[in-house]
DRENGUDO-301436 format. One line per field, with one value per residue: residue number from 1; residue in three letters; z, y, x of N, C-alpha, C in turn. Coordinates in Angstrom, 3 decimals, padded with zeros to 6 digits. Each point is the difference from the previous one (the first is absolute). Example, Ala and Ser with C-alpha at 12.3 -4.5 7.8 and 13.67 -1.06 7.14 Angstrom:
% residues 2
milo: (1 2);
titi: (ALA SER);
n_Z: (007.800 -000.720);
n_Y: (-005.690 001.050);
n_X: (013.190 -000.350);
ca_Z: (000.000 000.060);
ca_Y: (001.190 001.190);
ca_X: (-000.890 000.820);
c_Z: (000.000 000.730);
c_Y: (001.200 001.090);
c_X: (000.900 -000.770);
END
This chain:
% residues 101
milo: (1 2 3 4 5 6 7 8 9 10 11 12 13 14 15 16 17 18 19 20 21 22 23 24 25 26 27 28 29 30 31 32 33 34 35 36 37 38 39 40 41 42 43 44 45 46 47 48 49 50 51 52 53 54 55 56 57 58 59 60 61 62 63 64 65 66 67 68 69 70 71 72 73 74 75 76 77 78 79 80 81 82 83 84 85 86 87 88 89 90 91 92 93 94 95 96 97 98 99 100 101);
titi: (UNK UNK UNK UNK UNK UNK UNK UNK UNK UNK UNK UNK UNK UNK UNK UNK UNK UNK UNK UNK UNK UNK UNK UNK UNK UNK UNK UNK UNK UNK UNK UNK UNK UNK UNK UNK UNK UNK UNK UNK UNK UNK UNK UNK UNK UNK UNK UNK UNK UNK UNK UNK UNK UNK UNK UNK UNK UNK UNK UNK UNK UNK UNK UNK UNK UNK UNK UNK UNK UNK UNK UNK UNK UNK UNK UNK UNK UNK UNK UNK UNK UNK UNK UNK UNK UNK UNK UNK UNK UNK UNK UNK UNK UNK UNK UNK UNK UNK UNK UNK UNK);
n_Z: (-008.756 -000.664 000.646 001.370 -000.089 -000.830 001.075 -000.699 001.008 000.719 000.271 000.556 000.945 -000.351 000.067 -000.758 -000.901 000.574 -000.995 001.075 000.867 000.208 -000.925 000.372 000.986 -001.103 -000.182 001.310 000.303 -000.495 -000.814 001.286 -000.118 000.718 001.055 000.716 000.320 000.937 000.717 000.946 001.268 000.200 -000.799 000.604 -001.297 000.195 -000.171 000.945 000.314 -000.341 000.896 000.870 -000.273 000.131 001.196 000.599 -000.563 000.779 001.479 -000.729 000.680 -000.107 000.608 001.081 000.241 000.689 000.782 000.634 -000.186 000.865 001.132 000.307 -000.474 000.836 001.037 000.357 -000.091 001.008 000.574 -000.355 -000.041 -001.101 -000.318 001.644 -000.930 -001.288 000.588 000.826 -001.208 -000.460 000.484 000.522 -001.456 -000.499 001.190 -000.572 -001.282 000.553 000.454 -001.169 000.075);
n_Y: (112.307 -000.107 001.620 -000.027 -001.358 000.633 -000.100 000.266 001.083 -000.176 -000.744 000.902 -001.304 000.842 -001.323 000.448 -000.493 -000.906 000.085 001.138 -000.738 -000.500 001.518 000.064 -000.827 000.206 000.668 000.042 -000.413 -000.039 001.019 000.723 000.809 -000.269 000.664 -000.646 001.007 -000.186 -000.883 000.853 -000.479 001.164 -000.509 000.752 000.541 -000.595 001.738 -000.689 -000.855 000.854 001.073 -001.301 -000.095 001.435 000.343 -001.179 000.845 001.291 -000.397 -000.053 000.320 -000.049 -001.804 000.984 000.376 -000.301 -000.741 000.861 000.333 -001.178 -000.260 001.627 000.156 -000.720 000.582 001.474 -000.393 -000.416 001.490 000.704 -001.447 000.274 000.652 000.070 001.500 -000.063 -000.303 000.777 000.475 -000.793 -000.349 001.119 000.352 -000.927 000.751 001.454 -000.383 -000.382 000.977 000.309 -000.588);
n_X: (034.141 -000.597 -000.432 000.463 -000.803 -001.047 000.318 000.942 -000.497 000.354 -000.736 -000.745 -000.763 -001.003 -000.729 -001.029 000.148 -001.361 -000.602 000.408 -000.538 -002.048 000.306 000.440 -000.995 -000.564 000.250 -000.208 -001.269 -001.231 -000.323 000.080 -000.408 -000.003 -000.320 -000.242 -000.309 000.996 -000.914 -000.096 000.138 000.063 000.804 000.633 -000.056 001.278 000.591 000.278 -001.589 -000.802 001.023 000.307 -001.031 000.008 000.870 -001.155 -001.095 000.436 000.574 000.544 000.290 -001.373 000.195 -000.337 000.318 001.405 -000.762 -000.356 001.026 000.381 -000.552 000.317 001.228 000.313 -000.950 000.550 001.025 -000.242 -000.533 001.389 -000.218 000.829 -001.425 000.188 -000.964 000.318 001.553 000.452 -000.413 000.747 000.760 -000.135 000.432 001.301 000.149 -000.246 000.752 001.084 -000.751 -000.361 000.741);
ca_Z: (000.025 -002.010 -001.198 000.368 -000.764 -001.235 000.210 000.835 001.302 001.642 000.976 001.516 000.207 001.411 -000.063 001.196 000.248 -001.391 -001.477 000.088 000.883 -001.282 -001.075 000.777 000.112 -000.860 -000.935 000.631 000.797 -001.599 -001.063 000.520 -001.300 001.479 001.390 000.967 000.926 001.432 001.058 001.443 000.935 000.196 -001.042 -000.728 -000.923 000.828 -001.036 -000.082 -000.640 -001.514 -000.907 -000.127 -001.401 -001.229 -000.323 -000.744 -001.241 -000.882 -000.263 -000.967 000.922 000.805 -000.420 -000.548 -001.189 -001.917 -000.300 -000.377 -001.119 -001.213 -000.215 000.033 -001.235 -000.547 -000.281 -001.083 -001.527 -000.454 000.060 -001.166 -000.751 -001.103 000.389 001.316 000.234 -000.869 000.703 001.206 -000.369 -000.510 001.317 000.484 -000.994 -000.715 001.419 000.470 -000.980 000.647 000.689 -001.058 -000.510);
ca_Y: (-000.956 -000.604 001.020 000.222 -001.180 000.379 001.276 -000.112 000.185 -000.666 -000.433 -000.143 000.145 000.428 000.086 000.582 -000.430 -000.988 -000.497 001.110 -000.502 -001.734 000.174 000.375 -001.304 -000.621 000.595 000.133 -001.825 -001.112 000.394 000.644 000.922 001.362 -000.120 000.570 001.058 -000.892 001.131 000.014 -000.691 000.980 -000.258 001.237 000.148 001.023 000.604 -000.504 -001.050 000.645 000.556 -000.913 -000.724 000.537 -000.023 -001.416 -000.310 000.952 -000.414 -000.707 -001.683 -000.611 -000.914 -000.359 000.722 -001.428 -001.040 000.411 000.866 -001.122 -000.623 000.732 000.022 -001.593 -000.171 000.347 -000.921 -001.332 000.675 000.607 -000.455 -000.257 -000.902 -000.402 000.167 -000.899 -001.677 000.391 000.205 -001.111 -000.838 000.316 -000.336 -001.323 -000.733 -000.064 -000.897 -001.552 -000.142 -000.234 -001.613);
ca_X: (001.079 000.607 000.662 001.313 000.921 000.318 001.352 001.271 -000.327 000.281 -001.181 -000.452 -001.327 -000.737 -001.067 -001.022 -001.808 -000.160 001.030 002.155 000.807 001.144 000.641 001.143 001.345 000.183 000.839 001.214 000.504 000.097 000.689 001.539 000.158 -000.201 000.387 -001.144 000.338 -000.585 -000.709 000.216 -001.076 -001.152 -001.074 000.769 001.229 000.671 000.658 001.059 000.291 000.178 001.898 000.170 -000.865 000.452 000.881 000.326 000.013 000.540 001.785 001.095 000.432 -000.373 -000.203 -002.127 -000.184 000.507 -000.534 -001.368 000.343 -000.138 -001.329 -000.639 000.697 -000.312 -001.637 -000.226 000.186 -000.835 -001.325 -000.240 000.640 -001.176 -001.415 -000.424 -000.988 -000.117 -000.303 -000.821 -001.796 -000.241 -000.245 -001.819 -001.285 -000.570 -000.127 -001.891 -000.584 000.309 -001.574 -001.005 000.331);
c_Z: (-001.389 -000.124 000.775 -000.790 -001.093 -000.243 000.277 001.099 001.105 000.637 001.597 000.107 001.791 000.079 001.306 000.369 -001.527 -000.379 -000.330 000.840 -001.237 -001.085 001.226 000.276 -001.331 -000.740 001.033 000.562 -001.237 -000.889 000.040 -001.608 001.471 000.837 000.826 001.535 001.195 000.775 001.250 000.257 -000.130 -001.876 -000.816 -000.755 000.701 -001.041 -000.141 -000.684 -001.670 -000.237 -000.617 -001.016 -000.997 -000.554 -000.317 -001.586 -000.705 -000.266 -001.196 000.820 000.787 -000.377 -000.163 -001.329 -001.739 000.365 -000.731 -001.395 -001.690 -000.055 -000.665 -002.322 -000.688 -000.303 -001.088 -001.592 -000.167 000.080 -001.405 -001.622 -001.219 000.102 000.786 000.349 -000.701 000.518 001.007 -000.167 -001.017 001.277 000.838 -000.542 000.191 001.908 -000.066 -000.884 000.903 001.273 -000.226 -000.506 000.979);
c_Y: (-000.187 001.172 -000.183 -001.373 000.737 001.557 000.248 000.193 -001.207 -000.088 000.001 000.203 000.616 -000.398 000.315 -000.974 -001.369 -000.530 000.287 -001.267 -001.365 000.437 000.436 -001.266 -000.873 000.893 000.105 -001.629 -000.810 000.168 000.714 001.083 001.710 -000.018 000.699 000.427 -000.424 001.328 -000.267 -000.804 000.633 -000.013 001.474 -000.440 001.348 000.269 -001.082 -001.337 000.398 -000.296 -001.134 -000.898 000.897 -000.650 -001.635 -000.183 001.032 -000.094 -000.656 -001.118 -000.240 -001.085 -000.201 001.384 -000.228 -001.053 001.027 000.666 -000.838 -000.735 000.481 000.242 -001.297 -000.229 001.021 -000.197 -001.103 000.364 000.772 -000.844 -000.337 -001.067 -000.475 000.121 -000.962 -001.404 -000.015 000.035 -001.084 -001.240 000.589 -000.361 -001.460 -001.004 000.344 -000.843 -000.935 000.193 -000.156 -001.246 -001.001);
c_X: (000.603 000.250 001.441 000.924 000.395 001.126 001.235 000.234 000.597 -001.154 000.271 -000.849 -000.114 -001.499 -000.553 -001.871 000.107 001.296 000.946 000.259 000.574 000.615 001.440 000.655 -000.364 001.208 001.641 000.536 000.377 000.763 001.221 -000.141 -000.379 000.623 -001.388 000.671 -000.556 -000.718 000.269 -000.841 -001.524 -000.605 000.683 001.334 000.916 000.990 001.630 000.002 -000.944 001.170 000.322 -000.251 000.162 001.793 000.750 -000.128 000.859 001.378 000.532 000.748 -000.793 -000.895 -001.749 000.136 000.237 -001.018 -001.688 -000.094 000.434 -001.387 -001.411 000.092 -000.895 -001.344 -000.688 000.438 -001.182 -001.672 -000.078 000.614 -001.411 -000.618 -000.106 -001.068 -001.086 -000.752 -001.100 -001.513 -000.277 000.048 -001.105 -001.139 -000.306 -000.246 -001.746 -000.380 -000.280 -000.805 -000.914 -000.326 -000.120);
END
């Protein structure tokens, strides 16, 4: 999931099992930075509704696509922004402190 945030790339998710499914509607429901690829009744991804999800995020006019394509812009500025990592292992650190205590 973080290497595709961390990419210019268009997100579609096809999950299949676990943690594809909650990283899918998290990245397509919540955060809107994807699109997740509807399945048939029968639980099958059919080549038409793929086309489809490819072609929402791929169009130039098309409105899920300007919305994912900015959200998508937007998170990664704020994942790759100086010292996030930084912050990030200092707030872990000083919370086990604050178990310790």
């Amino acid at each position: 999931m973080w290497e595709s945030l961390l990419s210019d790339c268009q997100i579609v998710c096809v999950p299949h099992l676990g943690d594809q499914i909650l990283d899918a509607r998290l990245m397509a429901g919540e955060l809107k930075v994807a699109v997740e690829v509807e399945r048939e009744n029968n639980g099958w991804v059919s080549k038409e509704s793929l086309s489809e999800a490819i072609i929402s995020v791929m169009d130039k006019d098309s409105e899920v696509g300007g919305l994912v394509k900015y959200n998508h812009a937007r998170l990664k500025e704020v994942l790759t922004s100086e010292g996030i990592q930084e912050r990030y292992l200092d707030t872990f650190i000083q919370s086990l402190h604050g178990l310790l205590d």
